[in-house]
N, C-alpha and C positions, 0 to 999 in steps of 0.2 A: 717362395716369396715372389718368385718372378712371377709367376702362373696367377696371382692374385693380381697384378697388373694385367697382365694380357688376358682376353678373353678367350673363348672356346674357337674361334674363328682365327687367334692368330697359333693357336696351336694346332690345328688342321691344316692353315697353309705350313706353318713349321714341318709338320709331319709327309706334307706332298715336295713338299723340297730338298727335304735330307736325302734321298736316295741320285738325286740333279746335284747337290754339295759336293756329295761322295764320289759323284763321275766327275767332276770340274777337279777335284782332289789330285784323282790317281793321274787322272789328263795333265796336270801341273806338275804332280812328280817324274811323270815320265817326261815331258820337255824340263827339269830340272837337271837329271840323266843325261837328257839329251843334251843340252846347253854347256854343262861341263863338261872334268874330268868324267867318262861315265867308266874309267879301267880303276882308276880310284873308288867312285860307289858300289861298284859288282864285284868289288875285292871283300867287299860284309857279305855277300850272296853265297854263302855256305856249296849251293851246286854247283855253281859259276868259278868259285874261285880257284879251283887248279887249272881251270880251263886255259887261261889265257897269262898265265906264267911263261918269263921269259926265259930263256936259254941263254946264262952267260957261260 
């Protein structure tokens, strides 16, 4: 239904910008990582997570 609104030109530029979306995406999860707790998020990271296990 949307595609019936928008012409062939805004789904071309649609189509040249998803792969720029996708980089601005992963660029914003990793300063999200960064900005927080990142021992918190890399504690879901299955290879990561024994890594950095404390020794009480």
């Amino acid at each position: 239904m949307l595609t019936r609104f928008l012409g062939p030109c805004y789904r071309e530029l649609a189509k040249n910008w998803l792969p720029m979306a996708g980089l601005w995406g992963a660029v914003g999860s990793v300063g999200l990582v960064w900005a927080t707790d990142w021992w918190l998020i890399l504690d879901w990271v299955p290879y990561i997570d024994g890594t950095f296990k404390k020794d009480d």
